[in-house]
C-alpha positions in Angstrom: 80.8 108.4 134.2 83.7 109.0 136.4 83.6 110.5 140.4 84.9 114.0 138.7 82.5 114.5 136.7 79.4 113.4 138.6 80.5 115.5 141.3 81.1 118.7 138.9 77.9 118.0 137.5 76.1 117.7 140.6 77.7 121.2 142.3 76.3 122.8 138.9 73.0 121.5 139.3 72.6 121.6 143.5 73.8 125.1 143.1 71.4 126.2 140.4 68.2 124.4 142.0 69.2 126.3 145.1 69.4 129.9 143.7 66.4 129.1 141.3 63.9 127.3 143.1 64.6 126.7 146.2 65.8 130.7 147.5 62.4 131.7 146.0 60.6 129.2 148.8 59.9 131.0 152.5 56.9 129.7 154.1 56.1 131.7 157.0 60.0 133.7 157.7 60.6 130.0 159.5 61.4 127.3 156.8 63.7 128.4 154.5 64.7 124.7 152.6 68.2 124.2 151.4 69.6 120.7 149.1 72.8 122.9 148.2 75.1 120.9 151.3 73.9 117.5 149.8 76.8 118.1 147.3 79.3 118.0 150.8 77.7 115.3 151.7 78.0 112.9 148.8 81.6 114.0 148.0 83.5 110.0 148.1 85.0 108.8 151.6 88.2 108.7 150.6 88.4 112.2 149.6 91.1 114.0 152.2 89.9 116.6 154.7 91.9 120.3 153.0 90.1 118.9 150.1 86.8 118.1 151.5 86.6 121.7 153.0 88.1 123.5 150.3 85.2 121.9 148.5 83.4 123.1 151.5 84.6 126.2 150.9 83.9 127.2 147.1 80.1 125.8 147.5 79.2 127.5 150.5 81.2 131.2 148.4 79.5 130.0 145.1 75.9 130.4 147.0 76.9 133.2 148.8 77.7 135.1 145.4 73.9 134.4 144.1 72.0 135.4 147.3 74.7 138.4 148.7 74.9 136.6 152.1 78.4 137.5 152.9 79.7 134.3 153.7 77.5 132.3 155.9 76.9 129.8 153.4 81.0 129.7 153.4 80.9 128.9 157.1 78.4 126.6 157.4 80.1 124.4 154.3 83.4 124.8 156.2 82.0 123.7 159.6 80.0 120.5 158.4 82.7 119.8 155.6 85.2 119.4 159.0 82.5 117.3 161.1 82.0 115.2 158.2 84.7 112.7 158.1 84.3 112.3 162.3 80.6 111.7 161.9 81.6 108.8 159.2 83.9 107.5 161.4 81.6 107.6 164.1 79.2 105.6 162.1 81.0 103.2 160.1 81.5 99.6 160.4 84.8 98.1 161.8 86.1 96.9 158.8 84.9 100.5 157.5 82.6 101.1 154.0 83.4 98.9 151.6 85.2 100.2 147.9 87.3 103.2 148.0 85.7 105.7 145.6 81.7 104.9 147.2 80.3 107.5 148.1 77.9 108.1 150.9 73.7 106.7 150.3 71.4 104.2 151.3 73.1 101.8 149.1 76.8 101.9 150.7 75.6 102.7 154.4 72.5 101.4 155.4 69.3 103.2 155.7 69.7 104.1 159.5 73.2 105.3 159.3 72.5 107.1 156.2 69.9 108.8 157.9 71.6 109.5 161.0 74.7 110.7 159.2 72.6 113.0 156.8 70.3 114.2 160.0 73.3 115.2 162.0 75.1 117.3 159.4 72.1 119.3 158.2 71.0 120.0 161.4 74.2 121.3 162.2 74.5 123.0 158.9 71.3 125.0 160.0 72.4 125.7 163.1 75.5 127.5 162.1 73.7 128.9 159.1 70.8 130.5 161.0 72.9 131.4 164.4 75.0 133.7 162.3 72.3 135.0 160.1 70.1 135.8 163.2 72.8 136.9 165.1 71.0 137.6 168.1 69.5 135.6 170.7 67.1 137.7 171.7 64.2 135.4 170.3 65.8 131.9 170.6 62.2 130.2 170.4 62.5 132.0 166.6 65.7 130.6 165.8 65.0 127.6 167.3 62.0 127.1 164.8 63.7 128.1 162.0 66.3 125.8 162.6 64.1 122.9 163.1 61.4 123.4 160.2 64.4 124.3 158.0 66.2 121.1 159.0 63.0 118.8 158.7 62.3 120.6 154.9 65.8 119.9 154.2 66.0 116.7 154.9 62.8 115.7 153.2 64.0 117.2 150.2 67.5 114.9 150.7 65.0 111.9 150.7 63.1 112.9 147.9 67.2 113.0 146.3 67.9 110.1 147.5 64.6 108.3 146.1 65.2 109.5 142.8 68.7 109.4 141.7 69.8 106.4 143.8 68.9 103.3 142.4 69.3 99.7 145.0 71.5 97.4 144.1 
């Protein structure tokens, strides 16, 4: 199956998982779990940064569409769809990843760099997303626990991904 498609398919199904199952979750007003920015985040490393944040762009409008949020989604996407190529950078090898159309995982990083890249880009994913949702810092302990439980539910569900769509070569 070719990069295209996989990646169409997968912003189909990320996006429908999110606004069916997932937006139906809220445990408490504090952990609110999103897998929608996995679709950023497994987009190849080749792919060029205007396209890597229009990308960002149309997923984070797409969600905002199903759950009226007036463009946070959009500017979260956009924010961690910028950091994304520094982060890889930050984080790959000197000779770089090998193959030009792999795509992030455990497979073509590593398990600690995967897990460092995917940790640092939800958590500021969550950050933007739930500073600009709160908008107020009136009760930062609040936001700060939001942001943390969110980020900790995400990134279980991005293992749980990862363990069952990945397979080790």
């Amino acid at each position: 199956m070719s990069v295209l498609l996989k990646n169409i398919i997968r912003f189909i199904l990320l996006i429908l998982f999110q606004v069916l199952v997932l937006d139906q979750i809220l445990i408490h007003q504090l952990i609110n779990p999103y897998l929608y920015m996995l679709f950023i985040l497994l987009l190849p490393f080749n792919l060029p940064r205007p396209a890597l944040q229009l990308l960002g762009f149309l997923l984070g409008l797409t969600l905002d569409m199903f759950t009226d949020t007036m463009g946070l989604h959009a500017a979260a996407c956009v924010f961690i769809a910028y950091l994304r190529p520094f982060i890889l950078n930050i984080l790959s090898p000197q000779g770089g990843f090998e193959g030009t159309q792999r795509t992030p995982s455990v497979t073509s990083m590593g398990t600690s760099q995967f897990a460092i890249y995917v940790s640092v880009l939800v958590l500021l994913h969550h950050i933007v997303y739930f500073c600009l949702s709160v908008f107020s810092f009136s009760d930062p302990l609040y936001l700060l626990m939001k942001i943390l439980l969110s980020t900790a539910t995400s990134l279980f569900l991005i293992l749980i991904y990862e363990l069952l769509f990945f397979s080790r070569k």
